[in-house]
C-alpha positions, 0 to 999 in steps of 0.5 A: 500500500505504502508504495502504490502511494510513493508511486503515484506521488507527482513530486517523487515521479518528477524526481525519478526523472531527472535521476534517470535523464542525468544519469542517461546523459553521464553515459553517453556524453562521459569520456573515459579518463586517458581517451580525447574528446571525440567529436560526435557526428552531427554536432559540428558542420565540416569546414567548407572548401571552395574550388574552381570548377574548372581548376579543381586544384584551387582550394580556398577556405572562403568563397570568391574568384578563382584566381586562374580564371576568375570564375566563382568557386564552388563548394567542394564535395570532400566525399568524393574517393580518388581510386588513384593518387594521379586521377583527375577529379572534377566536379560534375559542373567542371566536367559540363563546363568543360564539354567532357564526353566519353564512349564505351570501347567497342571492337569492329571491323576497321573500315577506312575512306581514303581521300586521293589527289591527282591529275588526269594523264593521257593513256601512255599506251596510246601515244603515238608518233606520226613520223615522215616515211619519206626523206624531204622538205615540207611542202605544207601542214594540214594540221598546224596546231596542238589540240587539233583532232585527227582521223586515221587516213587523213592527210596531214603533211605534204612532202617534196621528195628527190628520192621518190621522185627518181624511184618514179622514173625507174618505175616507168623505166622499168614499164618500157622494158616490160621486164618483170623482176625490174618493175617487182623492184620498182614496185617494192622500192615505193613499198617501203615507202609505205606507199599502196598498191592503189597509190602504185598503180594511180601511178603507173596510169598517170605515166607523170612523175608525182613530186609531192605525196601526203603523209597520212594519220595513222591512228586517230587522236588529239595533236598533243606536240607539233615537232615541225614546221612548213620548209623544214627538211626531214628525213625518213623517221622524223617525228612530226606530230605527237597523237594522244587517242583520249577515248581512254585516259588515266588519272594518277593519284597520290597515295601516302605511306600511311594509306599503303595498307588500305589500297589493292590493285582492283579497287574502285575509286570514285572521283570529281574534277573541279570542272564538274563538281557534281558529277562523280566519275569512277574507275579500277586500279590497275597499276600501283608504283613499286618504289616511294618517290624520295622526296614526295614519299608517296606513290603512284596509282593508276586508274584507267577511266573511259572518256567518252564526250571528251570531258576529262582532258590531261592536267585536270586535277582529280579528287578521289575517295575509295572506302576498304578495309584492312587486310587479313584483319578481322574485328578490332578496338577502335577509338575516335580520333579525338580521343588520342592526345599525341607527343609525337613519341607516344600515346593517351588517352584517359580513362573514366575511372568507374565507381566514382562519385564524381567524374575521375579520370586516369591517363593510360598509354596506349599502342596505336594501329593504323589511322583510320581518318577520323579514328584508330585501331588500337593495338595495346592499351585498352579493353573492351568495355572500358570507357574513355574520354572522346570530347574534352581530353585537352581540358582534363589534361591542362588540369594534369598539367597544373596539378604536376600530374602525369599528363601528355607533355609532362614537363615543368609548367611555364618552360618553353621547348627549345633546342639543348644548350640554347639559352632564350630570353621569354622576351624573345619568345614573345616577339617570335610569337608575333612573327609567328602570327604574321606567318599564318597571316600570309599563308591564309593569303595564299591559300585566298590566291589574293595577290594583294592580301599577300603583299600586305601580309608580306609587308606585315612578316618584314615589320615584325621580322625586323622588330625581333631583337637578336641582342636578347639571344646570346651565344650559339642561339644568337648566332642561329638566329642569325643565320635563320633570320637572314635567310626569311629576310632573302625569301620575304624580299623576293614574295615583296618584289614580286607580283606573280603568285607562283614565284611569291609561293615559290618564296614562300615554300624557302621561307616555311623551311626557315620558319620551321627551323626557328620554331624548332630551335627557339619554341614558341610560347602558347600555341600549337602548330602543324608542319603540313606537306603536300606533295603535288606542288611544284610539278609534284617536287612538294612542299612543306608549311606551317599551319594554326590548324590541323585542317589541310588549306593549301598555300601552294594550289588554293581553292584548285586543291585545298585539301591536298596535303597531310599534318606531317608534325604536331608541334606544341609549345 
């Protein structure tokens, strides 16, 4: 009884509550003597790291402007797990800003159009001489120019010729004797002069001495070289024309070493002419060359092409295409082109480290197989299935780079390549770059075949050549200097005192060699250039230049073949 009533006193219920919460407390919040104060989850916020979204190794401890770029920091998620110590990690809005898209591995079969650049030829095995059968003077020329189209059995020249006249005069000589083995030797005489049995007997009727014979066509053909004129003397087997029989012609295409592998004797090849852009003409390959020409390192290939209308005629350039795949290789890894960052000695890509919270990403090193123009066979490297960056790998790189991480340079942020032993100022450096600007400002002029552009570009290379301060070199690179400097200055005056395009990019091809030594020297400072050949220009001798981009425009021909041409060198700076 005595305790139901403890129990149900209000001020003793209050009591016991207070007892127990207290002690309750004592539990969970006591720390036992010798141990630290721990920190209890949820009783204190982390501190705040603010990064750039586009620079993640910024770390501040208070928000504001990202010190590269400017932009505004973001919070940084510190959740976030690197898998590797030498993984990029961005954030999810890096990784937008940045435009970072990637793709899963997948094998298939390596399948490659090759684009070919050439010029329509004349079928050399239907040229044909038209010599003189007979030894004599040139009384007259029917056909008196090039380009003139002959027929088989015409008429072409007319020949005044001592020594037929006499063997006429034997001929008939020989009929009054009535002896048959003379006039069998008269007859024959005239034979070898390719005369007819007609031609013989309209002489033996006549009874009159012919002084002048034609010399007829003996195959029909455009007149491609007229090698005599009226009044000349010749003798049996001169030539007198040259006939080319254009009914079939052939267009010679020139292939790179690196595009060997896809092209087979057999293969179709559709190409266009500048003439008429819109219709496609087509042929076989029936002939590949042998042996790599030296200086143009490409070879020859030949496509034999009916010409029927006449339409194709020698010298037009072609531009050609053929799709094939690789030989005797089945299915293969291939990765787009834009995935690859290439040093020149190796290769990478990165990969997207999977099971991440937030996008990380790891550069691998891989083996390439051959280029299939907007893509390559990889041969080592990689797996099927992996994901890899396709769009942004240059961003994720320049963060590598400023994270002193393995990146594609891999080399100390803020030095600029030169040549070993060559000490070069940053002044120096900068001043080379506005040369160097002027340089792309004049091949863009001959790429327009604007003759006035080119002037006024030229004028502006001269200006910034002769701002360029040599006392900033010292030593062997003042001395390369000079020599190189020298040497643009000899190719800029002739481009200056020249007003046809052909000899000012003849000047300009010397003064791209120069410029190409002097960014191999000396470097350049922020920007990447391609060294690119075509090997068609200057009656297929080939020439080089430098370019802003990886597109082919062509200094040497313009809009007659933009394209042709191949990025020989990546050089970044």
């Amino acid at each position: 009884m005595k305790f139901n009533k403890l129990i149900k006193n209000r001020y003793l219920q209050f009591t016991l509550v207070l007892i127990v919460g207290f002690f309750g407390g004592w539990l969970i919040f006591h720390n036992p003597p010798g141990q630290p104060q721990q920190e209890i989850a949820g009783t204190e916020t982390k501190k705040t790291i603010w990064t750039c979204s586009m620079h993640p190794q910024v770390r501040r401890d208070e928000p504001g402007p990202c010190p590269i770029c400017g932009m505004d920091l973001i919070p940084l998620n510190q959740d976030a797990v690197q898998i590797d110590p030498n993984s990029i990690a961005m954030t999810e809005d890096a990784a937008r800003i940045a435009e970072v898209q990637t793709m899963i591995v997948a094998s298939q079969v390596p399948v490659k159009e090759v684009r070919l650049y050439g010029k329509i030829q004349a079928d050399e095995r239907l040229l044909q001489t038209q010599s003189a059968h007979l030894a004599g003077r040139i009384e007259q020329l029917m056909v008196n120019f090039t380009g003139e189209e002959v027929r088989k059995g015409q008429a072409i020249a007319q020949i005044y010729s001592p020594s037929v006249v006499t063997a006429q005069q034997e001929l008939f000589e020989a009929l009054k004797m009535e002896d048959t083995a003379i006039i069998s030797a008269a007859r024959e005489k005239l034979r070898q002069w390719k005369f007819t049995d007609a031609q013989i007997a309209g002489i033996e009727q006549s009874g009159q001495v012919k002084t002048v014979f034609d010399v007829t066509a003996t195959v029909s053909g455009i007149v491609i070289a007229k090698k005599v004129n009226r009044g000349d003397y010749v003798q049996q087997g001169t030539a007198l024309y040259e006939i080319a029989d254009l009914s079939h012609v052939w267009a010679l295409f020139d292939a790179y070493e690196s595009d060997l592998p896809w092209i087979r004797s057999g293969d179709k090849v559709t190409f266009t002419l500048q003439s008429y852009p819109s219709k496609e003409f087509s042929g076989v390959i029936a002939f590949i060359d042998p042996v790599i020409n030296a200086q143009t390192r490409v070879a020859q290939l030949r496509v034999e092409v009916a010409n029927g209308g006449n339409l194709l005629k020698p010298e037009m350039f072609a531009t050609g295409h053929l799709t094939n795949r690789l030989a005797g290789t089945g299915n293969n890894l291939v990765i787009p082109q834009s995935a690859v960052l290439w040093t020149g000695t190796r290769s990478i890509v990165y990969i997207k480290v999977p099971n991440t919270a937030e996008p990380t990403f790891l550069l691998r090193e891989i083996t390439l197989g051959p280029d299939l123009g907007n893509s390559f066979v990889v041969h080592e490297g990689l797996s099927e299935g992996e994901e890899i960056v396709i769009n942004g790998t240059f961003n994720i790189d320049a963060s590598a780079q400023l994270m002193g991480k393995p990146s594609m340079m891999n080399q100390a942020v803020g030095k600029t390549p030169t040549m070993p032993g060559m000490d070069v100022s940053m002044d120096f450096i900068m001043q080379l770059n506005t040369v160097s600007d002027r340089y792309i400002g004049l091949k863009n002029a001959f790429v327009q075949t604007d003759v006035k552009k080119v002037m006024q570009a030229a004028r502006e290379f001269n200006q910034s050549l002769s701002k360029v301060d040599m006392k900033l070199l010292t030593g062997d690179a003042h001395l390369k200097w000079m020599d190189i400097a020298d040497n643009l200055g000899k190719q800029i005056n002739v481009v200056l005192k020249s007003e046809k395009i052909e000899e000012q990019r003849l000047a300009f091809s010397g003064l791209s060699d120069q410029f190409y030594k002097a960014v191999k020297t000396f470097g350049l400072m922020g920007k990447t250039v391609y060294y690119q050949f075509c090997p068609m220009a200057f009656d297929n001798k080939g020439a080089y230049w430098l370019s802003e981009t990886d597109q082919i425009s062509n200094p040497y021909f313009g809009q007659a073949m933009l394209t042709c041409g191949e990025t020989r060198e990546i050089i970044k700076n």
